[in-house]
Backbone bond lengths (Angstrom), bond angles and torsions (degrees), N, CA, C in turn:
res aa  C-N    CA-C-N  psi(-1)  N-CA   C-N-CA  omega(-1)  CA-C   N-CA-C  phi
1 X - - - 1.449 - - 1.524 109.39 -
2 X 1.126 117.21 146.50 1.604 133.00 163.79 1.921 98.58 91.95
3 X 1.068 98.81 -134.34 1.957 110.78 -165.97 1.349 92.73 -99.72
4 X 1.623 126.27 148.92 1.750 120.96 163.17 1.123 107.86 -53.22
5 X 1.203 140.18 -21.08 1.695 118.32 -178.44 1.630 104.61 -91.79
6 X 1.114 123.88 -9.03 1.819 111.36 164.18 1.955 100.41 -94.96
7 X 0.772 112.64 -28.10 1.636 112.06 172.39 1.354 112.05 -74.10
8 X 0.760 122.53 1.78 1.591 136.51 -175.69 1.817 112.07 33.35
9 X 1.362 106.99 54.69 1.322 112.97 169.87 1.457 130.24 -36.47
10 X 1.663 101.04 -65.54 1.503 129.53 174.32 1.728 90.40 -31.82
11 X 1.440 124.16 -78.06 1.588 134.10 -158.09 1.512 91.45 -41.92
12 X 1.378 143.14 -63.70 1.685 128.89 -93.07 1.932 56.99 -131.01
13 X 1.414 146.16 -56.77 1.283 116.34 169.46 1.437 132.46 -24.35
14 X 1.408 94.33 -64.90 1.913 104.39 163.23 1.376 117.51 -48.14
15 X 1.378 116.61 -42.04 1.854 106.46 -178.53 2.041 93.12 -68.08
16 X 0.977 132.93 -67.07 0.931 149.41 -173.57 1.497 103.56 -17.59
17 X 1.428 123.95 -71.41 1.568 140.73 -159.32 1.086 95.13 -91.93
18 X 1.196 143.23 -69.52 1.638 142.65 155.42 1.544 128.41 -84.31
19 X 1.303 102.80 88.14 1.316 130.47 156.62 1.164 114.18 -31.51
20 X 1.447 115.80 138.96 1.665 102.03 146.77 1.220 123.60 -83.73
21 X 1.452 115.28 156.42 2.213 98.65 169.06 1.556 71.77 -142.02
22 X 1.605 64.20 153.64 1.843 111.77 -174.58 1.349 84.80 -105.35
23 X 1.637 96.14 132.43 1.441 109.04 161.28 1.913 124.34 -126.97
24 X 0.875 119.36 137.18 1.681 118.56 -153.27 1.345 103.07 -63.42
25 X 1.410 137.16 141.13 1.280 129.00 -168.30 1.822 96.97 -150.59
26 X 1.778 107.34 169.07 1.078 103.96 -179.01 1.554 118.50 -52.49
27 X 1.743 116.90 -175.72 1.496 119.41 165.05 1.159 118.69 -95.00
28 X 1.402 132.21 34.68 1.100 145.39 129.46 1.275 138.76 -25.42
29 X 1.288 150.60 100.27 0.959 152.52 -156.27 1.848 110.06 -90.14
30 X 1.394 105.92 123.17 1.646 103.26 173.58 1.244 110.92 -154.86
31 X 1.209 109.98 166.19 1.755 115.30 -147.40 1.184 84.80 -105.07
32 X 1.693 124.63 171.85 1.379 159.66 -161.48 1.342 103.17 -73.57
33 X 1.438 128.55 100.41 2.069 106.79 178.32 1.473 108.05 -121.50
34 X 0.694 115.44 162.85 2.189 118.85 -178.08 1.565 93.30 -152.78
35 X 1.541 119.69 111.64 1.016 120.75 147.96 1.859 132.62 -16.27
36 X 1.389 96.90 -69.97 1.121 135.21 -172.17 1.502 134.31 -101.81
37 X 1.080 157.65 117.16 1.040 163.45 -179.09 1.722 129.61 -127.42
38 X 0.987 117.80 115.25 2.034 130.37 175.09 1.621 121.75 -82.99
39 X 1.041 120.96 100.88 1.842 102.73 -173.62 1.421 86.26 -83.75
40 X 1.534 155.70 18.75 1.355 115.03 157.40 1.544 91.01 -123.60
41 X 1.859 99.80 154.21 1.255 93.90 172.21 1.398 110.71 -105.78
42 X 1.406 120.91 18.47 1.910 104.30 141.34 0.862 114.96 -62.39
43 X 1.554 146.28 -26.89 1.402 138.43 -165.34 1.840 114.28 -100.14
44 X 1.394 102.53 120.19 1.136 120.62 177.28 1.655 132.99 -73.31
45 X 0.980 147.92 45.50 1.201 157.29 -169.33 1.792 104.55 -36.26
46 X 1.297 115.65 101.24 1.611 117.10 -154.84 1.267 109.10 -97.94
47 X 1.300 110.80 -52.03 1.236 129.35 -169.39 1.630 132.35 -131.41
48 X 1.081 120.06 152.41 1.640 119.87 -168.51 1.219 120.20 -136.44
49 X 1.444 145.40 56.80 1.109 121.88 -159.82 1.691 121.58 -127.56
50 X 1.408 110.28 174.14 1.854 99.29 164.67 1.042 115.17 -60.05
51 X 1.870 123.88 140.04 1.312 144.39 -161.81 2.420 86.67 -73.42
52 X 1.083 106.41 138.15 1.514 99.65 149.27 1.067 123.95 -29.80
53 X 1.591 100.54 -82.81 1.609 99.42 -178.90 1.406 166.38 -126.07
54 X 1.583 75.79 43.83 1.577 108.63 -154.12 1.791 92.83 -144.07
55 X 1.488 117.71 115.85 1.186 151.30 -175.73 1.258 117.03 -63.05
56 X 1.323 106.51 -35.15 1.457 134.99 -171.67 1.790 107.21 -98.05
57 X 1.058 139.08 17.71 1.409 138.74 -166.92 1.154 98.83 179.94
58 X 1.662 75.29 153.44 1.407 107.73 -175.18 1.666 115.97 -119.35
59 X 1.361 121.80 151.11 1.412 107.61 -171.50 2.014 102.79 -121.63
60 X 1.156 114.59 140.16 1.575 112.81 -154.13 1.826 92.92 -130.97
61 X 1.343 130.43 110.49 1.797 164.13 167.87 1.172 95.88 -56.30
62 X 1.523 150.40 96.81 1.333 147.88 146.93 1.544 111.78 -92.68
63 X 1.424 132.73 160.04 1.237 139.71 160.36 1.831 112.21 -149.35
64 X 1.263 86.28 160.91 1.377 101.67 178.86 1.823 107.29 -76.17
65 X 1.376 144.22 151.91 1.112 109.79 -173.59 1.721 102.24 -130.53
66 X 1.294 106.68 -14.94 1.538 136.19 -157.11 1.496 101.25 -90.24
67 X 0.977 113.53 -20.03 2.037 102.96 -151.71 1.081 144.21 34.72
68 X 1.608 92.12 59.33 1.129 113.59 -176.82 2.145 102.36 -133.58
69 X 1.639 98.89 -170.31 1.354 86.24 176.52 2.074 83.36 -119.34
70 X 1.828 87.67 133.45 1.252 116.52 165.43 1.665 130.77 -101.80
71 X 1.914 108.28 128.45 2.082 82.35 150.33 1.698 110.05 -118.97
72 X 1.331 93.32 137.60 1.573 84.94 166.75 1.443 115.58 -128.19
73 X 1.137 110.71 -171.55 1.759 124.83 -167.12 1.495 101.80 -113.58
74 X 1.035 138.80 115.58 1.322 152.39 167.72 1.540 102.07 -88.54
75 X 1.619 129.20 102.45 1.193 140.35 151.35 1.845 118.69 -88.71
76 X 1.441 90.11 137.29 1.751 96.92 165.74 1.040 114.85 -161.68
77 X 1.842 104.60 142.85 1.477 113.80 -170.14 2.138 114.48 -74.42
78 X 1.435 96.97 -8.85 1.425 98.58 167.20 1.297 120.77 -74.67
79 X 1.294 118.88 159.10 1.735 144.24 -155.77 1.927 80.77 -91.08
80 X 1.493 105.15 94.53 1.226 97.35 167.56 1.839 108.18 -101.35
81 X 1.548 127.20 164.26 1.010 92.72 -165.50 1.615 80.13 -134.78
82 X 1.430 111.78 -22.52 1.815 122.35 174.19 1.177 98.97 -135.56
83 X 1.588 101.38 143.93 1.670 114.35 145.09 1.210 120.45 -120.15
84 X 1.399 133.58 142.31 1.429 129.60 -169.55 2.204 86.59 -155.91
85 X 1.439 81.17 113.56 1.693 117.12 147.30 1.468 103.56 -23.76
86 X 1.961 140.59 101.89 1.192 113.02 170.92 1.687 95.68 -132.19
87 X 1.663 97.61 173.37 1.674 99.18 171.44 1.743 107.94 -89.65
88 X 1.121 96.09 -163.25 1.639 113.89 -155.00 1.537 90.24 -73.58
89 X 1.453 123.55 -28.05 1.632 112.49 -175.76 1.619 110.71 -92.91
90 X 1.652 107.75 15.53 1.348 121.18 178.79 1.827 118.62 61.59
91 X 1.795 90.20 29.74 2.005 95.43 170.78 1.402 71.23 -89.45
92 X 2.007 89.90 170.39 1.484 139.59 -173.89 1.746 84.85 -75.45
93 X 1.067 124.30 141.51 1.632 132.28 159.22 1.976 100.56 -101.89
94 X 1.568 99.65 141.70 1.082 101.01 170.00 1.179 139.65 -34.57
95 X 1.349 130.82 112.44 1.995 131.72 179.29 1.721 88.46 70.30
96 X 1.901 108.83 67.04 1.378 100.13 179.84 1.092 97.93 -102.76
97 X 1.476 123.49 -26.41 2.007 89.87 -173.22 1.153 130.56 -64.98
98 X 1.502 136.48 161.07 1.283 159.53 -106.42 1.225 108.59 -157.51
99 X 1.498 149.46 48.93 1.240 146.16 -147.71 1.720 108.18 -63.16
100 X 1.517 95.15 123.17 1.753 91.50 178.19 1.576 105.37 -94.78
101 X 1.514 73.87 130.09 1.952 85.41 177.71 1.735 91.57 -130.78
102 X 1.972 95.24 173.99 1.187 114.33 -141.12 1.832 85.03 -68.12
103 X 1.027 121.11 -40.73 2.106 102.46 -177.20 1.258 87.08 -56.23
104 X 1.364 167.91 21.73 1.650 121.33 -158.52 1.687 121.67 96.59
105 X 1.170 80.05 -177.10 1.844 85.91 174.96 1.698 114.61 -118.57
106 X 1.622 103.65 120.77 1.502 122.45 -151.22 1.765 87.63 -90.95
107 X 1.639 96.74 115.26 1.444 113.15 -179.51 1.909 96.58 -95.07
108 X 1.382 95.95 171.70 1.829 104.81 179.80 1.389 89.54 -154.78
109 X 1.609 107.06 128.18 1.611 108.07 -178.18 1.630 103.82 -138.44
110 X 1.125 114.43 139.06 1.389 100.57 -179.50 1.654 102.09 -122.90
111 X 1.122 126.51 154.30 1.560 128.81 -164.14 1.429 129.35 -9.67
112 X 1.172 112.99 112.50 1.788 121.44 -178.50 1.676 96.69 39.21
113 X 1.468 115.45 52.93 1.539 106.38 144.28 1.401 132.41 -107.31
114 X 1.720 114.98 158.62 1.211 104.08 -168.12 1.008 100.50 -121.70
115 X 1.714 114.04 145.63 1.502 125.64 -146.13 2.266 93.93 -135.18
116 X 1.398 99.36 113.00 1.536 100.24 169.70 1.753 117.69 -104.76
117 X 1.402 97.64 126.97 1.690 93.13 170.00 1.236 125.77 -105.95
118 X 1.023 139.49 -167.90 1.841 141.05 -148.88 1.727 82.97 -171.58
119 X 1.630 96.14 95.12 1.907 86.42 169.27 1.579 87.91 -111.37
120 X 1.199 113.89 132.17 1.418 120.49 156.49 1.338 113.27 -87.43
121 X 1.713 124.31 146.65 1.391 125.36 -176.51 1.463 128.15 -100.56
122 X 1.184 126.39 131.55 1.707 100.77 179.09 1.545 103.58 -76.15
123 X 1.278 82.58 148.86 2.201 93.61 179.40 1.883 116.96 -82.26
């Protein structure tokens, strides 16, 4: 009922194509952790991976998903120490840094755009 973005289409696609699997683990007890976190749910958090070429960073795939214009808050429980704005071959894009403040790092997206970051880690 209503528009795909109150039906939450985008989500129940993602459960759909990527599943979760449970995998059997010790009896160990451990609490709930998420790297990562989005306060809007137009914004798609896609991808996560090691930077090319830099050992020390990580590079993080967001998009707009709604078509609309979004801001959201990018939280993470990793020791980030920079963020810098990059393109798809992971250079710095002009006026890229990303000032981390205490919510996170305050993204601005305007219709189905896709937004790459360059978090470097402290060691």
């Amino acid at each position: 009922a209503g528009s795909f973005q109150e039906a939450g289409v985008i989500q129940c696609a993602y459960n759909l194509n990527f599943p979760l699997h449970a995998v059997p683990a010790g009896a160990a007890p451990c609490s709930a952790w998420s790297a990562f976190t989005v306060s809007s749910p137009a914004v798609v958090l896609e991808t996560v991976k090691q930077a090319e070429d830099r050992a020390d960073a990580v590079v993080v795939r967001l998009y707009e998903a709604h078509g609309s214009t979004a801001v959201a808050w990018l939280q993470t429980s990793l020791p980030v120490r920079e963020a810098t704005l990059c393109d798809l071959l992971e250079r710095p894009a002009a006026r890229s840094r990303v000032p981390l403040e205490q919510q996170g790092l305050r993204l601005s997206f305007t219709p189905f755009q896709v937004l790459s970051l360059l978090l470097v880690l402290r060691q």
